[in-house]
N, CA, C and O atoms as a GROMACS GRO file, in nm:
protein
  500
    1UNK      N    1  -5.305  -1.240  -0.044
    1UNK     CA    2  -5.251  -1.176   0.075
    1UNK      C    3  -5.168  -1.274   0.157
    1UNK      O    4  -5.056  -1.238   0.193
    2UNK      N    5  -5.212  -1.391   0.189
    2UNK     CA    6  -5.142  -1.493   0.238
    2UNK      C    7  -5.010  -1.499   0.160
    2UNK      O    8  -4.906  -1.448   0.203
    3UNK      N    9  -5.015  -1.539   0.087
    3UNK     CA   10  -4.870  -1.583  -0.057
    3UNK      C   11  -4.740  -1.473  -0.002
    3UNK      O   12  -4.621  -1.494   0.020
    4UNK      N   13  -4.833  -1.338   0.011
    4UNK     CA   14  -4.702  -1.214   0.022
    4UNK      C   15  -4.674  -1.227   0.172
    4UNK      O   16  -4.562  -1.188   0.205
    5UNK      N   17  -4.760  -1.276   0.278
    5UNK     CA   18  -4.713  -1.288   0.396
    5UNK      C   19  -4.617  -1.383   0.383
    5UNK      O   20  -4.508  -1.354   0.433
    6UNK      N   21  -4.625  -1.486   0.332
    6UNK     CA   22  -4.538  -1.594   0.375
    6UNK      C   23  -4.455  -1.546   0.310
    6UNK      O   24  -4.347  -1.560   0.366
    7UNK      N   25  -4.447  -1.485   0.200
    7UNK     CA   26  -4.311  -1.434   0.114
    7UNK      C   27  -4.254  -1.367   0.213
    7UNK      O   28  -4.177  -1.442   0.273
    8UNK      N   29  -4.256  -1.298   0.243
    8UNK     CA   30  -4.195  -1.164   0.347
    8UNK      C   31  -4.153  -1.306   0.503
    8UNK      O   32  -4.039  -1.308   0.550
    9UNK      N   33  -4.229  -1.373   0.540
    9UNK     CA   34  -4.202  -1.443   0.650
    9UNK      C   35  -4.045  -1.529   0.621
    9UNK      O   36  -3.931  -1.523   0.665
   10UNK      N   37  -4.100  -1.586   0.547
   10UNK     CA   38  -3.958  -1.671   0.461
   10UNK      C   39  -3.844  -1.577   0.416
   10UNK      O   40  -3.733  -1.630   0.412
   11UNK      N   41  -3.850  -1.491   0.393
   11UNK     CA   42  -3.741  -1.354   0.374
   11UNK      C   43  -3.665  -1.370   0.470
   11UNK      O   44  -3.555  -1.424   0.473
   12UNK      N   45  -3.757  -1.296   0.593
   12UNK     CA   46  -3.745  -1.251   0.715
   12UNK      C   47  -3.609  -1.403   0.777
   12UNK      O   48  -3.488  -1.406   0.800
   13UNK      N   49  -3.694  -1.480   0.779
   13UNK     CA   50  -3.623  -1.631   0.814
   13UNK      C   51  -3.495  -1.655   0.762
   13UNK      O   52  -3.398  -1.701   0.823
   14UNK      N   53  -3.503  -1.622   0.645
   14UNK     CA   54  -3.358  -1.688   0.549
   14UNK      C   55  -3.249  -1.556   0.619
   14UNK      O   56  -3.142  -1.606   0.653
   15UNK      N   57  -3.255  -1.426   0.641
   15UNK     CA   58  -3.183  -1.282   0.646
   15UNK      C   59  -3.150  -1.349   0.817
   15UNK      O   60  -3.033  -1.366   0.851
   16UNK      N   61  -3.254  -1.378   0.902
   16UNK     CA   62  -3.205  -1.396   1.026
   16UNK      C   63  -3.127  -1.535   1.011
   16UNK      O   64  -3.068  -1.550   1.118
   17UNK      N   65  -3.097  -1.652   0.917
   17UNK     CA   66  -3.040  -1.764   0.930
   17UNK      C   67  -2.927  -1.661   0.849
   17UNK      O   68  -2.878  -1.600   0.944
   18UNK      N   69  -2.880  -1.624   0.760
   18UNK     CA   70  -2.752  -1.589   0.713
   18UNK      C   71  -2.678  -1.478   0.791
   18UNK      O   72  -2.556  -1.458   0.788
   19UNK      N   73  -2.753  -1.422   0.849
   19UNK     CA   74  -2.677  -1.363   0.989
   19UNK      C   75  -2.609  -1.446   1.113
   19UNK      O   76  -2.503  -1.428   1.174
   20UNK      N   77  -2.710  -1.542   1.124
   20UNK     CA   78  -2.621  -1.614   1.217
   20UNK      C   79  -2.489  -1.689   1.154
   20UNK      O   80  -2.379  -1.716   1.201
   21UNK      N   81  -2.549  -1.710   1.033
   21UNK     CA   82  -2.423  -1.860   0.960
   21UNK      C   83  -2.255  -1.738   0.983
   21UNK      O   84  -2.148  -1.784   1.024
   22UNK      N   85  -2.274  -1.597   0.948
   22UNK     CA   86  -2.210  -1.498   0.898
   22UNK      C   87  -2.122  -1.478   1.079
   22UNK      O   88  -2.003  -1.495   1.106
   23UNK      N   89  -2.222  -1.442   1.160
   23UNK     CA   90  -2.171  -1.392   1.286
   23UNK      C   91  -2.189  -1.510   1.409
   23UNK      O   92  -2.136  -1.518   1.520
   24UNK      N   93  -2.251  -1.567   1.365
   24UNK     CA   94  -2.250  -1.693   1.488
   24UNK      C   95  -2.240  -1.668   1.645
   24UNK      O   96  -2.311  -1.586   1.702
   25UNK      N   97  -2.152  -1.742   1.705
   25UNK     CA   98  -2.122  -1.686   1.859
   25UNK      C   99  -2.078  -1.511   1.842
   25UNK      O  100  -2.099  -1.430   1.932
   26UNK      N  101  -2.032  -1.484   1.744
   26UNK     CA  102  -1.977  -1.341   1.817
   26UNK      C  103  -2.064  -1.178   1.834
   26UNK      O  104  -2.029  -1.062   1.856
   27UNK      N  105  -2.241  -1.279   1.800
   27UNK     CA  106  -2.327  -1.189   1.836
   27UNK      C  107  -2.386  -1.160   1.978
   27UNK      O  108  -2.455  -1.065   2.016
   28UNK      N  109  -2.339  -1.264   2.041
   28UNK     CA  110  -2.369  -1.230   2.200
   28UNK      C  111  -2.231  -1.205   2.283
   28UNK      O  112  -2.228  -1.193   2.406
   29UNK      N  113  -2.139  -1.201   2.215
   29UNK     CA  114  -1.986  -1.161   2.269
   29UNK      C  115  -1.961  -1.024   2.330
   29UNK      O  116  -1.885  -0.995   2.423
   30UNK      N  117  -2.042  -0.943   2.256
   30UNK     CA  118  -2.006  -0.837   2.315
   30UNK      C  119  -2.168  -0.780   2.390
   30UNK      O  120  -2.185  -0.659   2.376
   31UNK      N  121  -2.227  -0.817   2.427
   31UNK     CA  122  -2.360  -0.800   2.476
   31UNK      C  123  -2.464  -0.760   2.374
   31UNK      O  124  -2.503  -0.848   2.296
   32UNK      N  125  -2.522  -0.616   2.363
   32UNK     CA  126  -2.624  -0.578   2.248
   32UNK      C  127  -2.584  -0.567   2.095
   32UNK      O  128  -2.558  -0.460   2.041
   33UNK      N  129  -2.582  -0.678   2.040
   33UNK     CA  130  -2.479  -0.675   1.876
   33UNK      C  131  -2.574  -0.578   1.773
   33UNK      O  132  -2.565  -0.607   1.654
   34UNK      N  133  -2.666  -0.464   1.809
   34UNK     CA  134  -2.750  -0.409   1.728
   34UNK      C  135  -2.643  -0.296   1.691
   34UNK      O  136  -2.605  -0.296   1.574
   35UNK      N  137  -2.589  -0.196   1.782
   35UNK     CA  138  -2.506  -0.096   1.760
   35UNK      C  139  -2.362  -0.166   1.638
   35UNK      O  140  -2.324  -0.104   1.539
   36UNK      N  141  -2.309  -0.299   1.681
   36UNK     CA  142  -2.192  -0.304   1.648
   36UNK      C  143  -2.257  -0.354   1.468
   36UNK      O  144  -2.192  -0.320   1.369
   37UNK      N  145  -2.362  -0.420   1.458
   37UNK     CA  146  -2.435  -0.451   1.374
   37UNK      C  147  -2.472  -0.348   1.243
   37UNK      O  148  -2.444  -0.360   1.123
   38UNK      N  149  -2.536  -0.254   1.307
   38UNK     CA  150  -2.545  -0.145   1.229
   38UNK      C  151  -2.362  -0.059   1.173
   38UNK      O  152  -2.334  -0.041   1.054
   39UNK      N  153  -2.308  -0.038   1.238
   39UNK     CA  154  -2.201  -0.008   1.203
   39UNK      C  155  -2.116  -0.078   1.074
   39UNK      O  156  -2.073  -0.008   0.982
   40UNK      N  157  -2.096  -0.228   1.082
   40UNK     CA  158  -2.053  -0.280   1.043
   40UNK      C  159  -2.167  -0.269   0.862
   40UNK      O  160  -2.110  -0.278   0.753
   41UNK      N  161  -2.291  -0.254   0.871
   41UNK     CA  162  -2.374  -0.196   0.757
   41UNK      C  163  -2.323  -0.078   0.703
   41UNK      O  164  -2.338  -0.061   0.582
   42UNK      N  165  -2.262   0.014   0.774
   42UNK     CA  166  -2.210   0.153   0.757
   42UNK      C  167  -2.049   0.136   0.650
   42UNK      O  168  -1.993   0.185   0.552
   43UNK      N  169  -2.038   0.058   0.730
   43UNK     CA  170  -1.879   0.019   0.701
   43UNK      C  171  -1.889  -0.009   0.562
   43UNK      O  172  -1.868   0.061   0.463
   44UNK      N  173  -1.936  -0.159   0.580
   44UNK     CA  174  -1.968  -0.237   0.419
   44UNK      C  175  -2.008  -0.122   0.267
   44UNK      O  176  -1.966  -0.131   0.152
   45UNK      N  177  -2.137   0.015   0.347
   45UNK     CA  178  -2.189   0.029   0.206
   45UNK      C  179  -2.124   0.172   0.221
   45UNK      O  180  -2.167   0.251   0.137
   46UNK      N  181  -2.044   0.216   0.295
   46UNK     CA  182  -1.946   0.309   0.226
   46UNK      C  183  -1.775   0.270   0.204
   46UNK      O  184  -1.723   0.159   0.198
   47UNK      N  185  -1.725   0.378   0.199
   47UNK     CA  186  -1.559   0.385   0.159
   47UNK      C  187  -1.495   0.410   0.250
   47UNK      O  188  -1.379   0.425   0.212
   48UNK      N  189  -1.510   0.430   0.407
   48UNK     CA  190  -1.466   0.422   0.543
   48UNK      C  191  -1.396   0.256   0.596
   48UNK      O  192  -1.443   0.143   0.606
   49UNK      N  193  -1.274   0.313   0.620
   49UNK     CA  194  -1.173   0.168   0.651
   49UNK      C  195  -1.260   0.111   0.804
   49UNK      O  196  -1.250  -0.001   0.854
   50UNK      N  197  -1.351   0.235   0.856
   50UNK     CA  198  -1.364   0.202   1.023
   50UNK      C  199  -1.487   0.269   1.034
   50UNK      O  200  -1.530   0.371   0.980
   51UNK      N  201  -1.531   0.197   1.110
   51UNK     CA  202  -1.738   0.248   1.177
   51UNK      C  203  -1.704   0.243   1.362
   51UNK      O  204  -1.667   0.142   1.422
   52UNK      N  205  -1.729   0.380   1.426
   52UNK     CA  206  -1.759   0.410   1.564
   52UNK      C  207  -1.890   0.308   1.590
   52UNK      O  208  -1.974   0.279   1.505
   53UNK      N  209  -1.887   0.270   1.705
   53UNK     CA  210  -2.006   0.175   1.749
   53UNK      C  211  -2.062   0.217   1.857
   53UNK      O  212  -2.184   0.213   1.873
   54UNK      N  213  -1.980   0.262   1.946
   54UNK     CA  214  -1.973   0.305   2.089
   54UNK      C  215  -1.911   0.446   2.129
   54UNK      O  216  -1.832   0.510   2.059
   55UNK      N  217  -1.950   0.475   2.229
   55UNK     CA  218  -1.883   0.612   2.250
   55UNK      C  219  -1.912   0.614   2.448
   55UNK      O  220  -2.012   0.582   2.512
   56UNK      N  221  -1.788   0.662   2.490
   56UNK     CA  222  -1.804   0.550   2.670
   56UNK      C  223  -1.746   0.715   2.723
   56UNK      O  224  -1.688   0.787   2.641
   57UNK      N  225  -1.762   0.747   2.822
   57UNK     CA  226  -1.662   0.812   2.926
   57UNK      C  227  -1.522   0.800   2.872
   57UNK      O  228  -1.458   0.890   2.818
   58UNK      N  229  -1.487   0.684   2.894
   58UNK     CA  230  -1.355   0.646   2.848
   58UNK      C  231  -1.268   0.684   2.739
   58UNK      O  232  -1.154   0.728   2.720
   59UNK      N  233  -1.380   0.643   2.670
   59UNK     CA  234  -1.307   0.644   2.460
   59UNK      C  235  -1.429   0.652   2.423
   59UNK      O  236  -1.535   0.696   2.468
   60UNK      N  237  -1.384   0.589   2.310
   60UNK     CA  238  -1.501   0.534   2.212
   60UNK      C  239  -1.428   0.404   2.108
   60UNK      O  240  -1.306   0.392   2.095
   61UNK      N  241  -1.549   0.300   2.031
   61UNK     CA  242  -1.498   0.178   2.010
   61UNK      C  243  -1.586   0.184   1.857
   61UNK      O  244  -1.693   0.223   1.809
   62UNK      N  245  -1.440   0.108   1.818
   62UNK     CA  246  -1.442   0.139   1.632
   62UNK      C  247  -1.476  -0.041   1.641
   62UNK      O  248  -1.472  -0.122   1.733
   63UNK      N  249  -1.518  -0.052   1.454
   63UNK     CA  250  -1.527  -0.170   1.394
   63UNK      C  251  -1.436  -0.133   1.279
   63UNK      O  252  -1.425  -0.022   1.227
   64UNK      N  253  -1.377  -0.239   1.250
   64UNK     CA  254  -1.267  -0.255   1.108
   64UNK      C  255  -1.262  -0.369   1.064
   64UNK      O  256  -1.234  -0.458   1.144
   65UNK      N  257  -1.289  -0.404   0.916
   65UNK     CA  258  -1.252  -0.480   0.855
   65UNK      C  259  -1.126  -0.565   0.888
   65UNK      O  260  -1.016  -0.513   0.910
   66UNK      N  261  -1.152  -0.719   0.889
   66UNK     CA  262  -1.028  -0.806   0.946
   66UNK      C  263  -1.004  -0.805   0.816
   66UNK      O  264  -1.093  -0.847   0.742
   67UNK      N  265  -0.879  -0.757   0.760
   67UNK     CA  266  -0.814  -0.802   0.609
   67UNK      C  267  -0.674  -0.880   0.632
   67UNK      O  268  -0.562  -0.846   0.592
   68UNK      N  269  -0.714  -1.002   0.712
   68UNK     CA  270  -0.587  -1.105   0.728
   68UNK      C  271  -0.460  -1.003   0.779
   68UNK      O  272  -0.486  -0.916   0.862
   69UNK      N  273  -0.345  -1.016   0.734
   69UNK     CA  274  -0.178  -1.056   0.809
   69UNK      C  275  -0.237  -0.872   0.828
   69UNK      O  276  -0.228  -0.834   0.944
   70UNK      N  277  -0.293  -0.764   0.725
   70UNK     CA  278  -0.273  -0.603   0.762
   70UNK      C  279  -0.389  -0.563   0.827
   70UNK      O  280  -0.434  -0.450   0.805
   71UNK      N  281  -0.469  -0.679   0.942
   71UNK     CA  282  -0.626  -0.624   0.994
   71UNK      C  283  -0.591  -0.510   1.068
   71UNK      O  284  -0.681  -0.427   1.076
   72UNK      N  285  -0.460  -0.476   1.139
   72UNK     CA  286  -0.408  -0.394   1.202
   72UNK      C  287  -0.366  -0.242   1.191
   72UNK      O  288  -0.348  -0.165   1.286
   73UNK      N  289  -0.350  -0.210   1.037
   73UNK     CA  290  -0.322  -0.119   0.978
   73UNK      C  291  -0.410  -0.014   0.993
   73UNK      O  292  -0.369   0.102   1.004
   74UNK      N  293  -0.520  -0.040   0.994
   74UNK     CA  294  -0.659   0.067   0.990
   74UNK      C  295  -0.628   0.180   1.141
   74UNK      O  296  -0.633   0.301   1.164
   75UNK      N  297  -0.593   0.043   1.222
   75UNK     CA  298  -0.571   0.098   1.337
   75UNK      C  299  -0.454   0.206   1.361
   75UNK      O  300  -0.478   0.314   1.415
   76UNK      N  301  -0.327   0.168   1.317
   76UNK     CA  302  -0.198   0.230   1.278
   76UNK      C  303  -0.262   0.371   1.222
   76UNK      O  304  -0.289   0.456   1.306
   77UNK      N  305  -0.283   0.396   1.099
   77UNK     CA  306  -0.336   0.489   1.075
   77UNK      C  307  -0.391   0.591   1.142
   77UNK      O  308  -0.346   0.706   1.145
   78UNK      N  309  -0.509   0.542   1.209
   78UNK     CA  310  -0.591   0.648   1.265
   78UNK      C  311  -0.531   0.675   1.393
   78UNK      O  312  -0.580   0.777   1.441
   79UNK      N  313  -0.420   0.609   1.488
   79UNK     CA  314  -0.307   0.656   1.530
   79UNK      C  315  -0.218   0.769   1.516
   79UNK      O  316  -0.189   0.864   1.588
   80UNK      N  317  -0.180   0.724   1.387
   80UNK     CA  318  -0.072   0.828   1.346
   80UNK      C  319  -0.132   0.962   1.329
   80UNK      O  320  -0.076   1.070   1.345
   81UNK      N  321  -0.272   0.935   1.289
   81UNK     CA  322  -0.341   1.080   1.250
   81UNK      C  323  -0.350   1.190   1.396
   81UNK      O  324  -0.344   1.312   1.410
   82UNK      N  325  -0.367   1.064   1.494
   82UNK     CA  326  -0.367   1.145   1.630
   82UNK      C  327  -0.245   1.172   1.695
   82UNK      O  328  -0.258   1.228   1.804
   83UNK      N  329  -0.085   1.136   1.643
   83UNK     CA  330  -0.035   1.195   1.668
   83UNK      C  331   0.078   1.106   1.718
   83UNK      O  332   0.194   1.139   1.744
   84UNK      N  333   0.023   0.986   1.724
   84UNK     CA  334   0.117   0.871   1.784
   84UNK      C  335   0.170   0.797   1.759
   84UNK      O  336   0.084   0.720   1.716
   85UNK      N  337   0.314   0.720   1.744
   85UNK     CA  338   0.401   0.612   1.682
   85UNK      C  339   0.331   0.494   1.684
   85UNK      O  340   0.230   0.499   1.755
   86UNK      N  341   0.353   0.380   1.623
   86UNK     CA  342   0.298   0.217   1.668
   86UNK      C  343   0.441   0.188   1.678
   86UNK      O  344   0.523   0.224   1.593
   87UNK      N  345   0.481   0.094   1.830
   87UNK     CA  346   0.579   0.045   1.886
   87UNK      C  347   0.612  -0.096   1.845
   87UNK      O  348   0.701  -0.142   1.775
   88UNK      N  349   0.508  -0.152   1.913
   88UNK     CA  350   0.487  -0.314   1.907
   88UNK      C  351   0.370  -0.370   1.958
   88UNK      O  352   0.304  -0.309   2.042
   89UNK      N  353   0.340  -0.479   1.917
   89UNK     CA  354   0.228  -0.539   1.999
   89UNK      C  355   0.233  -0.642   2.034
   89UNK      O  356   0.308  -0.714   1.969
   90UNK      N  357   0.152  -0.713   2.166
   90UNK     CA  358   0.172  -0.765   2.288
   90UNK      C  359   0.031  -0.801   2.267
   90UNK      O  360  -0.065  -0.750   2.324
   91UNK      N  361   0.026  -0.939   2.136
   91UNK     CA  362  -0.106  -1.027   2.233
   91UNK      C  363  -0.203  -0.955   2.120
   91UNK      O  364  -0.177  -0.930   2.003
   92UNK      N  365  -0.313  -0.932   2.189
   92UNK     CA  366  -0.389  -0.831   2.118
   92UNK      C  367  -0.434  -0.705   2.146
   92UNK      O  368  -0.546  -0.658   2.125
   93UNK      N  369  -0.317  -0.645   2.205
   93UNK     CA  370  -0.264  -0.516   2.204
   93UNK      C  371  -0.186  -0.397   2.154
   93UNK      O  372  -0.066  -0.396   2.184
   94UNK      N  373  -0.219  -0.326   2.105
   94UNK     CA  374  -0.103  -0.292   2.025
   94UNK      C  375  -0.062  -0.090   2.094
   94UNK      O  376  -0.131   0.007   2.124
   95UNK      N  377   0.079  -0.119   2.089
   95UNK     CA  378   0.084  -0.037   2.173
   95UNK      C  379   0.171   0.093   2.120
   95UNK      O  380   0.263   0.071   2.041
   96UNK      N  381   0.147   0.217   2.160
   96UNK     CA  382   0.178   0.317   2.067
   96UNK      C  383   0.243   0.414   2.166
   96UNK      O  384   0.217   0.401   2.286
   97UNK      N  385   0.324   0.509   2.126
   97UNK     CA  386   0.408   0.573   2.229
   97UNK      C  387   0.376   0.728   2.128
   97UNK      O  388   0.369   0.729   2.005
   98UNK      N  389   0.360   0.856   2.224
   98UNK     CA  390   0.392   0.981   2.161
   98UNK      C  391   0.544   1.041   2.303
   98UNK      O  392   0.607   0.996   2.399
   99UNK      N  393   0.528   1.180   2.212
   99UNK     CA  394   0.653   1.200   2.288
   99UNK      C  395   0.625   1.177   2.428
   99UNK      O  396   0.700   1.089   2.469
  100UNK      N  397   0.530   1.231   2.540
  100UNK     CA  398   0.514   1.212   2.658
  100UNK      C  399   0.456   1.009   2.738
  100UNK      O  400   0.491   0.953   2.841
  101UNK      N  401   0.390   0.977   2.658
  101UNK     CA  402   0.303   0.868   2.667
  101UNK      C  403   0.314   0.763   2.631
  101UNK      O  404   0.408   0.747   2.553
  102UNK      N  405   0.258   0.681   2.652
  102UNK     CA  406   0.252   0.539   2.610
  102UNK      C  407   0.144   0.476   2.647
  102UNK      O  408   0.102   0.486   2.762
  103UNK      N  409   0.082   0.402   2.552
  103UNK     CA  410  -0.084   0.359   2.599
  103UNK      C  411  -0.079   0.223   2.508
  103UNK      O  412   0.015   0.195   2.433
  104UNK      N  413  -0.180   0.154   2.524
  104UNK     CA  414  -0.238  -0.004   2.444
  104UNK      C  415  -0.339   0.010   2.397
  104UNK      O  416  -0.421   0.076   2.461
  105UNK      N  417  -0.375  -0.044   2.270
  105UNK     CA  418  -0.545  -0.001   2.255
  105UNK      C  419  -0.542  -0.189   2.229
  105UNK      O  420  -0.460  -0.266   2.179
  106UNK      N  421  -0.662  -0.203   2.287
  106UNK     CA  422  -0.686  -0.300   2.273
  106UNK      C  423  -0.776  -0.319   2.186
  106UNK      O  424  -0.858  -0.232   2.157
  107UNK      N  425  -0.773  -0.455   2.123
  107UNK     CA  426  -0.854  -0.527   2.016
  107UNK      C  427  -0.880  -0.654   2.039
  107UNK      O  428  -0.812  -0.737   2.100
  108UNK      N  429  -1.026  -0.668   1.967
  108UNK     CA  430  -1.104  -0.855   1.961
  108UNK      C  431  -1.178  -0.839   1.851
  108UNK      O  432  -1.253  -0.754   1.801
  109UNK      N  433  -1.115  -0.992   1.816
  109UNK     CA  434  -1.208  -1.002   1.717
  109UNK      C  435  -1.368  -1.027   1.717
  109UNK      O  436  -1.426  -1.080   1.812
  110UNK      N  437  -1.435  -0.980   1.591
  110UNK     CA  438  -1.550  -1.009   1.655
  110UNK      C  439  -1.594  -1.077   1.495
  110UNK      O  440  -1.627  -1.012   1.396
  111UNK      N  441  -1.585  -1.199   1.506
  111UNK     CA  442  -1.638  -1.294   1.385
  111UNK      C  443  -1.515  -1.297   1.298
  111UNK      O  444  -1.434  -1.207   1.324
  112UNK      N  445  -1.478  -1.392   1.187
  112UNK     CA  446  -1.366  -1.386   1.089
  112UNK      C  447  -1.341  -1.291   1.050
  112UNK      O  448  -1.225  -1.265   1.019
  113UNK      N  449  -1.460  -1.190   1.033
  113UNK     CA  450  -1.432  -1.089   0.950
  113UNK      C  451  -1.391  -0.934   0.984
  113UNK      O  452  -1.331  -0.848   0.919
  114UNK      N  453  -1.440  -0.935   1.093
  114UNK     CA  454  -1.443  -0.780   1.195
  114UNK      C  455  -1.362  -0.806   1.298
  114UNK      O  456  -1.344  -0.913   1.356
  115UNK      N  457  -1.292  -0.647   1.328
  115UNK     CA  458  -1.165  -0.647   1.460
  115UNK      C  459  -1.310  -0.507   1.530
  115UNK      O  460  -1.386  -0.427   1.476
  116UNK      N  461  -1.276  -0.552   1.689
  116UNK     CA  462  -1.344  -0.459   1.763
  116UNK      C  463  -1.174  -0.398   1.805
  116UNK      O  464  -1.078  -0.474   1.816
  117UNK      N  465  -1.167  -0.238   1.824
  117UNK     CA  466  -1.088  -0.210   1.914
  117UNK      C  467  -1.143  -0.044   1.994
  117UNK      O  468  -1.203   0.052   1.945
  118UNK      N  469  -1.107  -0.063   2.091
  118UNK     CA  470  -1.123   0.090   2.158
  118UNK      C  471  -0.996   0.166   2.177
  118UNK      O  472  -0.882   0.119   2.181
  119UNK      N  473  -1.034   0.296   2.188
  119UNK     CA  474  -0.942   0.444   2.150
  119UNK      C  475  -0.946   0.480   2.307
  119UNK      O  476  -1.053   0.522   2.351
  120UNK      N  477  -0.865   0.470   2.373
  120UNK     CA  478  -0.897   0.594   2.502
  120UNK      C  479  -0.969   0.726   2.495
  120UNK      O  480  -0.975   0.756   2.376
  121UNK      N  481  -1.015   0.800   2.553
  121UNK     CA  482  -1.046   0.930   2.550
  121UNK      C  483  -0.944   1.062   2.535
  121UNK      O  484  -0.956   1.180   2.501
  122UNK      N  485  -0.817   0.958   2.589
  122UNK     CA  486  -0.672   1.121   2.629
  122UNK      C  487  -0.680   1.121   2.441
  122UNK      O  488  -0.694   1.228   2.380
  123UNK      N  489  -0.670   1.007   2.379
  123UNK     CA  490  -0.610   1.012   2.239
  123UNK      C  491  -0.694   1.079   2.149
  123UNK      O  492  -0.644   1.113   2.042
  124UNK      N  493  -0.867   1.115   2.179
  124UNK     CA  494  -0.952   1.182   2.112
  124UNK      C  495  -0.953   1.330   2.131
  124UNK      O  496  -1.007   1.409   2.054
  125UNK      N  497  -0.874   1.368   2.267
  125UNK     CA  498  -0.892   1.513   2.295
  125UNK      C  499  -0.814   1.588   2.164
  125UNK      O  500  -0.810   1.711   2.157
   0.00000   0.00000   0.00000
């Protein structure tokens, strides 16, 4: 009984050290990293370019795969699906115009590997 505790203890240990080596500082970056955490599990073990994390008054806030020079594209996309051009971007903003509007969605990274960005709410109606 001992042997399988410590097995499972030492598990437990090694899963919480390769999480940190993996996410490091950018688990207290955005305050509770359990939601953005789980998502990013969602992401990985299906065929979805993007995992919702959050959902605010405001908007709601996606996770996407950072895939180097096109981490941006995911975003483009699910843009266009709503209806809106990509203009240019400003920083880490990227900013999209429909016929009436013009808005920024902003993005951060969150570890090498993951882009955080949020959607306004006008763009979900």
């Amino acid at each position: 009984m001992k042997r399988i505790l410590m097995t499972v203890l030492i598990l437990f240990i090694v899963m919480i050290g390769l999480l940190t080596l993996r996410f490091g500082p950018a688990l207290t970056q955005e305050g509770n990293p359990l939601p953005i955490l789980s998502s990013i599990i969602g992401l990985e073990l299906s065929d979805t370019e993007y995992e919702q994390f959050a959902e605010a008054g405001t908007g709601n806030r996606y996770v996407s795969a950072n895939t180097g020079a096109s981490r941006y594209e995911v975003i483009e996309e699910f843009m266009k699906d709503k209806g809106w051009d990509f203009e240019e971007q400003l920083g880490s903003g990227l900013v999209f115009e429909n016929a009436e509007e013009t808005l920024v969605i902003e993005t951060r990274q969150f570890s090498e590997h993951y882009v955080l960005w949020d959607v306004p709410g006008e763009v979900l109606d």
